[in-house]
C-alpha positions as CSV (number, residue, x, y, z in Angstrom):
1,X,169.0,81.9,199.2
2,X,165.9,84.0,198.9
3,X,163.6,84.4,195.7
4,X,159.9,85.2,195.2
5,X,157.2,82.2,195.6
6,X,156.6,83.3,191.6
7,X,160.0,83.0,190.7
8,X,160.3,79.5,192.5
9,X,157.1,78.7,190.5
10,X,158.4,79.8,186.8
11,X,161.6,77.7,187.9
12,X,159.3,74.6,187.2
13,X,158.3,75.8,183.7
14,X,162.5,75.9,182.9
15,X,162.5,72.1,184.2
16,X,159.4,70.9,182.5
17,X,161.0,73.0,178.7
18,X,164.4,71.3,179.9
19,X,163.1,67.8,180.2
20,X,161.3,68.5,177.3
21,X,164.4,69.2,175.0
22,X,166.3,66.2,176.7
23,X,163.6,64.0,175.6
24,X,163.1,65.5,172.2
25,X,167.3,64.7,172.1
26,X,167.1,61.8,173.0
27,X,164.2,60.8,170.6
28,X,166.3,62.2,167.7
29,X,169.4,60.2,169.1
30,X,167.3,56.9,169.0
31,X,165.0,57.2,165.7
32,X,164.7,53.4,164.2
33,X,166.0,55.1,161.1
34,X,169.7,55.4,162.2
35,X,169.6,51.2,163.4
36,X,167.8,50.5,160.0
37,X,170.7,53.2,158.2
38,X,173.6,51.5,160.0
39,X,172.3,47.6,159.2
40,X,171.6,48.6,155.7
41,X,174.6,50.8,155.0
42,X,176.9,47.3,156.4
43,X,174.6,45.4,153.6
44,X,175.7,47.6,151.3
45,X,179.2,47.8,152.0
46,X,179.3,43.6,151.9
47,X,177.4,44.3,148.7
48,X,179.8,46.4,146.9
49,X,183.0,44.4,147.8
50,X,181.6,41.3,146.2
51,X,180.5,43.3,143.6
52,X,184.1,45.1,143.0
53,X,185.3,41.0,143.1
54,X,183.3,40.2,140.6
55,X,183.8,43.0,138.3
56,X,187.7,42.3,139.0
57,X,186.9,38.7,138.2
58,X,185.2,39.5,134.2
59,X,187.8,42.0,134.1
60,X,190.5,39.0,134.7
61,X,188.5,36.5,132.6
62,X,188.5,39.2,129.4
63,X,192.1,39.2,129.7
64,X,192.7,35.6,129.8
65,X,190.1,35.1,126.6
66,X,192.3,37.6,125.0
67,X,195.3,36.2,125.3
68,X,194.0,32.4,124.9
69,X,192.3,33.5,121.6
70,X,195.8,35.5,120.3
71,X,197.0,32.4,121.0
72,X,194.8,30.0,119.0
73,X,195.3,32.3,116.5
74,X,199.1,32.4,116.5
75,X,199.3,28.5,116.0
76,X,196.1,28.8,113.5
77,X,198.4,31.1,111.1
78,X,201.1,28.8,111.8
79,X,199.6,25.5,111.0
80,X,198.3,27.4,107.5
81,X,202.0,28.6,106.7
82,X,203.2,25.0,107.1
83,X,199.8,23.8,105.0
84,X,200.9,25.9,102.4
85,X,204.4,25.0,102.5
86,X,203.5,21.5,102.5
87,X,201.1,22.2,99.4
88,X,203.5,23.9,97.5
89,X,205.7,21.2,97.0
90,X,208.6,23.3,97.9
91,X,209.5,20.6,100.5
92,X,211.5,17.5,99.4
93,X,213.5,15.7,101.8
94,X,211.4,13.2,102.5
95,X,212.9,13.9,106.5
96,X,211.5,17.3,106.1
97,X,208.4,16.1,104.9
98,X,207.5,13.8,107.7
99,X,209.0,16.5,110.5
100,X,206.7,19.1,108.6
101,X,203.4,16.7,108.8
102,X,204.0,15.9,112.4
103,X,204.3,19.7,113.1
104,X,200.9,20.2,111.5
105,X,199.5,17.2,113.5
106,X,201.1,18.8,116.7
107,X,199.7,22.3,115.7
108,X,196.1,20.7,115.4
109,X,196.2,19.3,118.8
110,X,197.6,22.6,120.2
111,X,195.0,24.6,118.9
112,X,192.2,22.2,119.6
113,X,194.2,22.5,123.7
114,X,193.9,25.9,123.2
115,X,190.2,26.4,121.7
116,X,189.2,24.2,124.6
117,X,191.2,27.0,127.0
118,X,189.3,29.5,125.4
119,X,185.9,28.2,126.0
120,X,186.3,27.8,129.3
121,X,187.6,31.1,130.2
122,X,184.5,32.3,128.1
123,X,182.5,30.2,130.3
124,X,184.2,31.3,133.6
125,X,183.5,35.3,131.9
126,X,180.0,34.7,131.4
127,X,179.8,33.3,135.0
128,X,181.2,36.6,136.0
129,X,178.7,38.7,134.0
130,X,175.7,37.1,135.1
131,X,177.0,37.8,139.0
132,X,178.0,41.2,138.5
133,X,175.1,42.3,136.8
134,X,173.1,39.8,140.0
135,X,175.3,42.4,142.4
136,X,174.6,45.4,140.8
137,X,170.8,45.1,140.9
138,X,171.0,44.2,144.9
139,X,173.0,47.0,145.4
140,X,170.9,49.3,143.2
141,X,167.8,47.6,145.8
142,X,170.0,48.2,148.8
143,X,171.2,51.6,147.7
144,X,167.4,52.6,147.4
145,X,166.2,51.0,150.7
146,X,169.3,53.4,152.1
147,X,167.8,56.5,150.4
148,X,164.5,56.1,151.4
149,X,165.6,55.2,155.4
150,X,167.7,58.5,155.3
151,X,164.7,60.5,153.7
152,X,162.6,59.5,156.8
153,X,165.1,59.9,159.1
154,X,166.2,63.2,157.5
155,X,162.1,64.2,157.5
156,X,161.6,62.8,161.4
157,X,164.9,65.2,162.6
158,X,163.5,68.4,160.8
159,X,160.8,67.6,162.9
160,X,161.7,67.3,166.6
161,X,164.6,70.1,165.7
162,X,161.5,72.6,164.8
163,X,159.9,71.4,167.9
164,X,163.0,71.6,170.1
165,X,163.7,75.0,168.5
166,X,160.5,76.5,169.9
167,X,160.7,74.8,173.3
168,X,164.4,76.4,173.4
169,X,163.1,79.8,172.3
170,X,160.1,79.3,175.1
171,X,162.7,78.4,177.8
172,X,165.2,81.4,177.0
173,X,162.4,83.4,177.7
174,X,161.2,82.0,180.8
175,X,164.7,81.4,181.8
176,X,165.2,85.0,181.4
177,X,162.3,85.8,184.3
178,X,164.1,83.8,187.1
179,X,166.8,86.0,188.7
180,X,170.4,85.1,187.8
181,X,171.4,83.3,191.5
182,X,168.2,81.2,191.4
183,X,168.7,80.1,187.5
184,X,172.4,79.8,188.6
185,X,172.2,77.5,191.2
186,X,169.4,75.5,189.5
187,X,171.8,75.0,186.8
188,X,174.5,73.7,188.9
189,X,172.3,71.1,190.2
190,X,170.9,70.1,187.6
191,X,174.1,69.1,185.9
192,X,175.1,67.3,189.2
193,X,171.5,65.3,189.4
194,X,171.0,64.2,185.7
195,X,169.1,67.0,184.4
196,X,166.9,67.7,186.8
197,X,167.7,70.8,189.4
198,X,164.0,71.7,190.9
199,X,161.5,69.9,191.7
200,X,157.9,70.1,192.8
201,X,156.6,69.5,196.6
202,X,153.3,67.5,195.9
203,X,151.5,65.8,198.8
204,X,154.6,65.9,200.9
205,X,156.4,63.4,198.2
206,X,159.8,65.2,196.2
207,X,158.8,65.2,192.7
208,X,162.8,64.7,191.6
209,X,163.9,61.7,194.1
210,X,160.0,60.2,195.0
211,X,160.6,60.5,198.5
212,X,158.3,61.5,201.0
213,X,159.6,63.8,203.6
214,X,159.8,62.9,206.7
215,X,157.6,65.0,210.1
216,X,160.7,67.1,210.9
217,X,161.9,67.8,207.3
218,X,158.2,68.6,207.0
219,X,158.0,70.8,209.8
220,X,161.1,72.8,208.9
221,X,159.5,73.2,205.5
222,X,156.5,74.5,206.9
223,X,158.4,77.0,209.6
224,X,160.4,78.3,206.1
225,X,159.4,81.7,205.1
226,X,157.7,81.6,201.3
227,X,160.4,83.3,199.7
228,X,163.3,81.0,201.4
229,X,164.4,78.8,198.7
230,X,164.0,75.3,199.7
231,X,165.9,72.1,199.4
232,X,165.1,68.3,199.6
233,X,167.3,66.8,202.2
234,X,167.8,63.9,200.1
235,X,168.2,64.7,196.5
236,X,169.3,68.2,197.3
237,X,167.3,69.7,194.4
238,X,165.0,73.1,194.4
239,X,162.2,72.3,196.2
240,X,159.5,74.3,195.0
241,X,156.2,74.7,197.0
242,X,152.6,74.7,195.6
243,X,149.2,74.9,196.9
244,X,149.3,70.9,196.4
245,X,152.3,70.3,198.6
246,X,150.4,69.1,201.4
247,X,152.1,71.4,203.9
């Protein structure tokens, strides 16, 4: 293949913009933001499942008071209908008497049972409280740490995508003065030698693999007319000739 000693030059400019946006990629790819994002957003998760636990657990203790208190207050209204029964007189077997008395002494140990079932529930509740309203503070602290880690992030990406923007707009147009077979087969190599398709001949050394060439790959170099388009024998990439190549 054939192409002018400019062309070959400009075909340099395309590799530097391309390594350019590769880096820039990468950069965005590898901000500290996303590992900070990722640990923190795990945090958070472990955060908000303790918390939904906890909530669950107050929810389950509020219940249980409920009910324990319904029932302290069924045998309460019991033990005053037999009080009143008992104070009334109404009662005379003597049988009845002594079964009603024991019922009332029953009733007061029940309800002293259940009182005692009551506070600790209410104890158990208050335990619950005091850690979801612990939980929901961290995860208010976490959510904000999140927030702030994505604002960066978010601020950092607008940033290398303006500046990859322009590099991409700079290589469209440099791209567009190479002629199609050059750009074509650059393209093809590059893809085949990770991103890098040409390569600059300085001081006899291949910019793209770091080898030196040796006399006879030298020599045929040399013997190649300027516009011939030249490749390393090693790395097979583009290489392009400069006043520096040492030739």
């Amino acid at each position: 293949m054939n192409a002018a000693p400019a062309d070959q030059i400009r075909l340099l400019d395309v590799q530097a913009l391309d390594v350019r946006l590769s880096q820039l990629a990468h950069k965005r790819a590898s901000l500290p933001e996303h590992a900070e994002i990722t640990s923190l957003t795990k945090d958070l998760s472990q955060l908000r499942d303790l918390l939904v636990a906890a909530q669950t657990e107050e929810s389950d203790c509020a219940r249980e008071q409920t009910k324990a208190e319904q029932d302290v207050d069924q045998v309460r209204q019991r033990a005053v209908r037999d009080q009143q029964r008992l104070d009334s007189g109404s009662v005379r077997s003597p049988k009845d008497l002594e079964n009603l008395q024991k019922e009332l002494v029953s009733l007061a140990k029940r309800q002293g049972d259940l009182e005692d079932v009551v506070l600790e529930v209410m104890e158990r509740r208050e335990s619950a409280q005091e850690r979801v309203a612990e939980l929901t503070e961290r995860v208010g602290a976490v959510q904000a740490k999140v927030d702030d880690a994505t604002a960066r992030r978010d601020s950092a990406q607008r940033g290398l995508d303006d500046e990859a923007g322009s590099a991409a707009k700079e290589r469209e147009v440099v791209a567009g003065s190479v002629p199609d077979d050059l750009l074509k087969l650059y393209e093809k190599i590059r893809g085949q030698q990770g991103g890098v398709g040409a390569a600059r001949l300085y001081q006899r050394r291949c910019e793209g693999c770091h080898i030196e060439l040796n006399i006879t790959e030298l020599n045929e170099v040399r013997a190649a007319a300027a516009d011939t388009v030249v490749r390393c024998e090693n790395c097979r990439r583009i290489l392009v000739r400069t006043s520096e190549s040492g030739l």
